[in-house]
Every structure is written in C-alpha cells, then in structure tokens.
N, C-alpha and C positions, 0 to 999 in steps of 0.2 A: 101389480103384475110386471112392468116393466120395470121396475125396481128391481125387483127378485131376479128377473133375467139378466139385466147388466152385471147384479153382483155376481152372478152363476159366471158370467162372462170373464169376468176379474178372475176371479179364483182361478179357471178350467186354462186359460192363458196362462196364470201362475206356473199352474203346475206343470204346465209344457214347456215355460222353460226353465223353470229346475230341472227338468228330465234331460231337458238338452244340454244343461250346463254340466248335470251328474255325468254323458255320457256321451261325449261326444266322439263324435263316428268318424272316423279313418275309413279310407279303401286302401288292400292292398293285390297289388295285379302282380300275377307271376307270370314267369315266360313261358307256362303252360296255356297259358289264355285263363285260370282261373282267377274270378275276383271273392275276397273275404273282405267283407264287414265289419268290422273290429274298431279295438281301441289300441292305438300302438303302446305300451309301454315301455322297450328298451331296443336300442340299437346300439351291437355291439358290431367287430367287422365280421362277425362269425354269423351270429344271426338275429333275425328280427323276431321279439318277442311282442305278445300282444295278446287280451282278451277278446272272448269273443260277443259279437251285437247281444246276442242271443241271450247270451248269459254272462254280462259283465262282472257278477261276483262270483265267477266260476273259475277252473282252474287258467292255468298261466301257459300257453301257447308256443311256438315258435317255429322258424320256418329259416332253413339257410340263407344264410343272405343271393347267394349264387341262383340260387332259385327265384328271386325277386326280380322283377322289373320298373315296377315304380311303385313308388306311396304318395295318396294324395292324401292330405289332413283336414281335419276338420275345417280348417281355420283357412281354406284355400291354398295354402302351398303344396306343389310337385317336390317330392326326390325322386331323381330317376339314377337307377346303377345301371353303368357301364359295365361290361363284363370285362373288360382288363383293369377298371379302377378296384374293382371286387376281386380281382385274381390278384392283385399287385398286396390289396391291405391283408388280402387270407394267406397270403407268402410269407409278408412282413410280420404280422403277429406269432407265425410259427416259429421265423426262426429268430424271434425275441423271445421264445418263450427257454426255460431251463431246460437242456437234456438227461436224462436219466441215464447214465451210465456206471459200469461197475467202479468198484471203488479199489480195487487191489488192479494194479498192470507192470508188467516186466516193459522193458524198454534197450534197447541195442543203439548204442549212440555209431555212427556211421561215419563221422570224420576222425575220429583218432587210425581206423583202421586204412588210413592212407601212410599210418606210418606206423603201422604193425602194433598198436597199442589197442587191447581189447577193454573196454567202457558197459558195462552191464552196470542198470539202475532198478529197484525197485521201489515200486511207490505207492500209499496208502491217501484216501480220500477220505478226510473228514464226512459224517453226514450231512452236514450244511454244504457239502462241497464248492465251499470258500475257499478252502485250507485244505493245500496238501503236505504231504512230509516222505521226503524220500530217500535213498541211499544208495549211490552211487558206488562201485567198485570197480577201480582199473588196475591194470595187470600191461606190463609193457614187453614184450616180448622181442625188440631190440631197442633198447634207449640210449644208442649213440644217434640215432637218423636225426633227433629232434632234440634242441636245447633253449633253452629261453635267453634272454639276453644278457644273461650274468652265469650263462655257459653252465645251467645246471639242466641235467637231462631227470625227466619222470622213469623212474623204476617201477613203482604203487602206490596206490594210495585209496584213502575208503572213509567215507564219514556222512553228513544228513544234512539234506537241505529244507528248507521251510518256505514252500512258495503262497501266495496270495493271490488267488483270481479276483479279478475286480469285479465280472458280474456274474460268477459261477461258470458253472459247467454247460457252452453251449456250441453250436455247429464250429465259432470259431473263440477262443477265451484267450483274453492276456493277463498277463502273471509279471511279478516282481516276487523276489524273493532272496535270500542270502545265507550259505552255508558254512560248516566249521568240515576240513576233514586233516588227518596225520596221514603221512606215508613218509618215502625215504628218494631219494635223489640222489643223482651222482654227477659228479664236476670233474673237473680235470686239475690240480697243479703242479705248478712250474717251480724251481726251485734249482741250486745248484749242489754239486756234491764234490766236496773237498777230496782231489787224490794225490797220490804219491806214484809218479814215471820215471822210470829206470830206462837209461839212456843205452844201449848193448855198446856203441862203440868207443864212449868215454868212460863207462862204468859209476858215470854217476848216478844221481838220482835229483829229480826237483818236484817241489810245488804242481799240479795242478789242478783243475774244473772240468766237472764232469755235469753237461746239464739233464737234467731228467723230469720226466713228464708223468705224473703219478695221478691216479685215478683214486677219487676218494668217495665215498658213501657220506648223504647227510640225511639225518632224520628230519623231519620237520615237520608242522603245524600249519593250516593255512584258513582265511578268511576271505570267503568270496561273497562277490555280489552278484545276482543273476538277474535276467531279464528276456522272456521268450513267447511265446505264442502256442498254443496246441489247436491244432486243427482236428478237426473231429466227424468225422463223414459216419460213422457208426459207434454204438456204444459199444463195440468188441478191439474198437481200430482206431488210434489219433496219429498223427505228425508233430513231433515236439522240435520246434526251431527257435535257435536263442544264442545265449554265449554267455560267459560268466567271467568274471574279473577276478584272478585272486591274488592275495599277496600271502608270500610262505614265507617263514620263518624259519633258517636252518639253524640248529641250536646243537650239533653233535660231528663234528668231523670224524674221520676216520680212514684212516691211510689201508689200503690194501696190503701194499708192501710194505716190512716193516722193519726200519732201520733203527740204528742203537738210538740215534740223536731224536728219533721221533716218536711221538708217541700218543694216543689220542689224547685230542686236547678241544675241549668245549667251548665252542663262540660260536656267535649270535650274527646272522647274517641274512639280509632281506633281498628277494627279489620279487617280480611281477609277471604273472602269466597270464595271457587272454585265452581262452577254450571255447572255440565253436562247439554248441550241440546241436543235432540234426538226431535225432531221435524216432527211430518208430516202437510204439508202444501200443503191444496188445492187454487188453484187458481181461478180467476173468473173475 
C-alpha cells in the first residue's frame, strides 16, 4: 500500500510540473487597477500580446501598451512602463513607419521668382515610392536680371529628373538624384566693327573702329546633379528643399543682329550653374 502511494505521489508531482512548465503564468496589471493571468507571448512598442490562463490554446490576445502598467513573469521579473518611455517608443515607431501619400503632385519652385523666372515641376511616384521621376519647366520673363558666370542668362528650359529616396516616403525623406534638360540662353558679345570717317573740314576720309555689344541666343543641353529633402506634414502638402548643380553645353550661337561678315556659326561651349529649389508641392 505504501508502495502504490509513493508511486501515485511520483507521477501526481510529475504532472504538476509539466503543467507548470506547459504554462507558465505571467501577471499583467493595467492602469486600470485590472490584473490578467496570462502567458505573455509578444511585446511590441504598440502592444502586448498574450494568451489567456484559462485557455492557453485559445485565441491570441492583446492590450495597448499605453494601457499597461507593469508585467511580472513567471520567472520573477518586473517590467514596468513609464508613460513617457511608452509615449516616446509609440511616437518613434510612427514616424518610422512609411507614409501613404499620393503619387501625382504639381510643385512651384519659389526662388527663381526673386528674379522673375517662373519654375513649374511635375512629378510621378513610383509604387515602391523609392523612385520618383519629374519634369521641370521654366520660362524666364526678364533674363537680363540673372547671368551665371560665363555671362550667360536663362531664357527656358524643360527636361526630367530621376530622384532616389533612401527610405521612401516619410514625415521627412532625403533624395539624391540627377537630371538631362535642353533650353536656350542668351549671352552678350563684344567685338569690333571696322568703319570708314569722313572728315567735313579736310574732306578726307580714314580708317576707323566702331565697338559693339551684341546679344546672342544659345541653344543648349545640360546635366545636373540634385540633392534635397521633402518634408511632408500631410499626404496632400510637402516642402521640397534642395539645389542642383548643372553643367550646360551651348552648342548653337546666334547673333540677333545680323551683319554681312556674320553669320551663325556652331561651337561648343561649357558653363556651370548652381539652382536653389524651394518647392512647395501639392499633391493629388
């Protein structure tokens, strides 16, 4: 008989702690004053999931973290949240997370119009919104005000750029990128002009130089680099801030005025322009 009872004793232990081992019990306290019995299974900053005593092979639980005020575990250890370490990681996780915003947006660049040159861009969002592709047109409605430093002023110009966001589309996103566009430029030169003076009181006549300053048209090509920031407060509304580097190629001279000895003549000529963008761009 006490045979029998010791083995009963064995086993009835056994299986109490397999039971403990299957299922071991968590508290968790909220700042409700409620406490749940449970098994924790994930802790995310968002929220604590966990099955319940009752029914450990039962459905899958969860409760905002914000809601929590401490978990003790099976195994004796406290977590206790703070309510600002939990408002700080529920902030941080939002605004790492990607923003959903449209893919089509108009854009009004705001620094050319300090010197009367109007900058309209439109832009397409890949779906990955990794990759954007856009196209810029400007239209310069005095291009004496502004010259670059090989004295050639913007008339127009229109062409597509290819930016890069490194981690998509989010509250704030950086971009590199580099574009092709054509338009036309106008330069000033200088040159002399051979004349012939008639003298009224000796009646002769001699040699001389007449200097003249002629306004010329260039067509041109250019390749730029870009690099800016979009800031993004809503999926309707960003702030585009940046600048782009580019080098144009004037490959077509052409004299306004047009003398016997001159006459359009095609060469190849480089300069460099830096362009602030300040962009705001609605979306749609």
């Amino acid at each position: 008989m006490k045979s029998t009872l010791s083995r009963f004793s064995v086993i009835f232990i056994s299986i109490l702690f397999c039971s403990v081992l299957g299922f071991s019990q968590d508290q968790i306290f909220l700042r409700s004053g409620e406490k749940i019995d449970a098994r924790v299974i994930e802790v995310t900053p968002e929220f604590i999931k966990y099955k319940s005593k009752a029914n450990p092979e039962g459905p899958l639980y969860s409760k905002k973290i914000t809601d929590v005020l401490l978990i003790t575990y099976a195994n004796g250890t406290t977590e206790v949240y703070e309510v600002e370490k939990v408002v700080s990681a529920s902030t941080k996780n939002k605004n790492d997370t990607a923003m959903i915003i449209n893919s089509h947006s108009l854009a009004l660049n705001f620094v050319p119009l300090l010197y009367q040159q109007l900058e309209l861009d439109y832009q397409y969002l890949f779906p990955n919104r990794v990759i954007g592709i856009s196209f810029p047109i400007t239209y310069v409605m005095n291009p004496g005000i502004t010259r670059s430093l090989n004295e050639f002023a913007l008339l127009w110009s229109a062409g597509s750029d290819l930016k890069f966001y490194f981690d998509g589309q989010k509250s704030v996103s950086f971009y590199v990128g580099f574009g092709f566009d054509v338009g036309q430029a106008e330069s000033i030169s200088y040159y002399t002009e051979e004349i012939v003076e008639y003298d009224e009181f000796t009646g002769l006549t001699y040699p001389g130089y007449n200097y003249v300053n002629e306004d010329v048209t260039n067509n041109f090509y250019s390749l730029s680099g870009i690099l800016g920031v979009e800031i993004n407060p809503t999926k309707f509304l960003s702030m585009d801030i940046g600048g782009r580097i580019s080098g144009r190629s004037h490959f077509l001279d052409k004299y306004y005025n047009s003398y016997p000895y001159y006459e359009e003549s095609p060469s190849t000529r480089l300069d460099l322009i830096i362009r602030p963008l300040m962009r705001l761009r609605v979306r749609f």
